[in-house]
C-alpha positions, 0 to 999 in steps of 0.5 A: 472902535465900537468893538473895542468900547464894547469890550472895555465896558464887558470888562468893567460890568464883569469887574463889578460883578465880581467885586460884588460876588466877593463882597457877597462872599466876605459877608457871608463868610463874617456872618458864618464866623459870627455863628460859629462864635457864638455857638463856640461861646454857648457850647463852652459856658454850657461846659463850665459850672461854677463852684458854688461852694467847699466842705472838709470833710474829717471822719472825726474832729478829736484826734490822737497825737502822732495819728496820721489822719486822711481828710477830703474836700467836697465840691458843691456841685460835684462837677464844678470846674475849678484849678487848684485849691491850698490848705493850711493850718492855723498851729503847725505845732497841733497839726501839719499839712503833709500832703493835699489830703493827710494830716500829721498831729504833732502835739496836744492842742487846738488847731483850725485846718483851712481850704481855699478854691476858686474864691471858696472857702472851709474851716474845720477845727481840730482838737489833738488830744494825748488818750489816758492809758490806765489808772494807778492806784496806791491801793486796791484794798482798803481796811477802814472802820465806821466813820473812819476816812480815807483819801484814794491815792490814784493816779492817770498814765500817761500824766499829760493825758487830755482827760485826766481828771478823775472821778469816783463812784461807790457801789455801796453808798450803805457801807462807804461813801466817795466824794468827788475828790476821792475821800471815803467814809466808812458808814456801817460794816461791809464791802464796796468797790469805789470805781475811779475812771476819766471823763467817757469812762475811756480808762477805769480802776477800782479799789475794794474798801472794807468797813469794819466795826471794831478799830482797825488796829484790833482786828489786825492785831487779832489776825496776827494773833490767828495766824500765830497761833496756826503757826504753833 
């Protein structure tokens, strides 16, 4: 009998024992876990940087209509960890989106190109303009007497240019003076060049005024009578 109570009582001594060394266990276990988690947590967040901010960036903010133009997008800090962003046009008439990073200009106007990631946003206005070609003139040489006055009749090609306003400059204000609506005055006898270009001198033409001090009429009348006379 007391055999069998010693053995009963080493029975339940090594159940506890055992059940001790498993909760010592199970602790231990949590305590790694929790370790192991927050070195998870560290490791990630020290792998995760914050977009601070976004920039387009255009070579150029004036545009010719029809030009396919590339843009990019700048990240602040440039290893920034983010998932996608959208871009858009505020005129898809000026300008449409064609991809993530090319733009279609389709008509001359104004348009704002926007880009938005992670809570980030950037504008870049555009301006899509129609480029002057050449500048027609009525005349590229022009008899006139002192005093006398004469409009040049010039014209911008194509006419829906974005810069089409012309302006005039004389190279001998001495002989021949220009307004800013292109009206020349004959001042004395000799020759000028009157230059007509658009704002940025992108397209230039020029006209050859002649100042004479007998009336026109006269001296046109002499060169037909010269020429006659050779003629004989």
């Amino acid at each position: 009998m007391n055999k069998r109570k010693r053995c009963k009582k080493n029975r339940k001594q090594k159940i506890k024992i055992i059940i001790v060394l498993v909760c010592v266990m199970i602790f231990i276990c949590g305590i790694i876990s929790i370790l192991k988690f927050d070195q998870i947590r560290i490791f990630v967040l020290s792998k995760f940087i914050k977009l601070e901010r976004i920039e387009i960036v255009i070579e150029n903010e004036t545009i010719e209509v029809g030009e396919n133009v590339a843009f990019k997008i700048k990240y602040y800090p440039e290893n920034a960890n983010f998932y996608t962003y959208t871009v858009e046009s505020s005129n898809d008439e000026v300008i449409k989106v064609k991809n993530d990073n090319m733009l279609m200009e389709n008509e001359k106007g104004y348009a704002t190109l926007s880009v938005e990631c992670d809570g980030k946003e950037s504008k870049r206005g555009i301006n899509v303009i129609v480029r002057a070609k050449e500048i027609s003139l009525q005349d590229t040489e022009k008899k006139i007497k002192i005093g006398e006055k004469y409009q040049v009749i010039a014209n911008i090609i194509p006419s829906e240019a974005s810069e089409a306003e012309l302006y005039y400059l004389s190279d001998n204000e001495e002989v021949a003076k220009v307004n800013q609506f292109g009206e020349v005055e004959g001042i004395k006898d000799g020759e000028a060049i009157i230059n007509v270009f658009n704002k940025n001198k992108e397209v230039q033409n020029e006209i050859k005024i002649i100042v004479l001090k007998e009336p026109v009429e006269k001296i046109e009348l002499n060169e037909k009578k010269s020429k006659k006379n050779m003629v004989s």
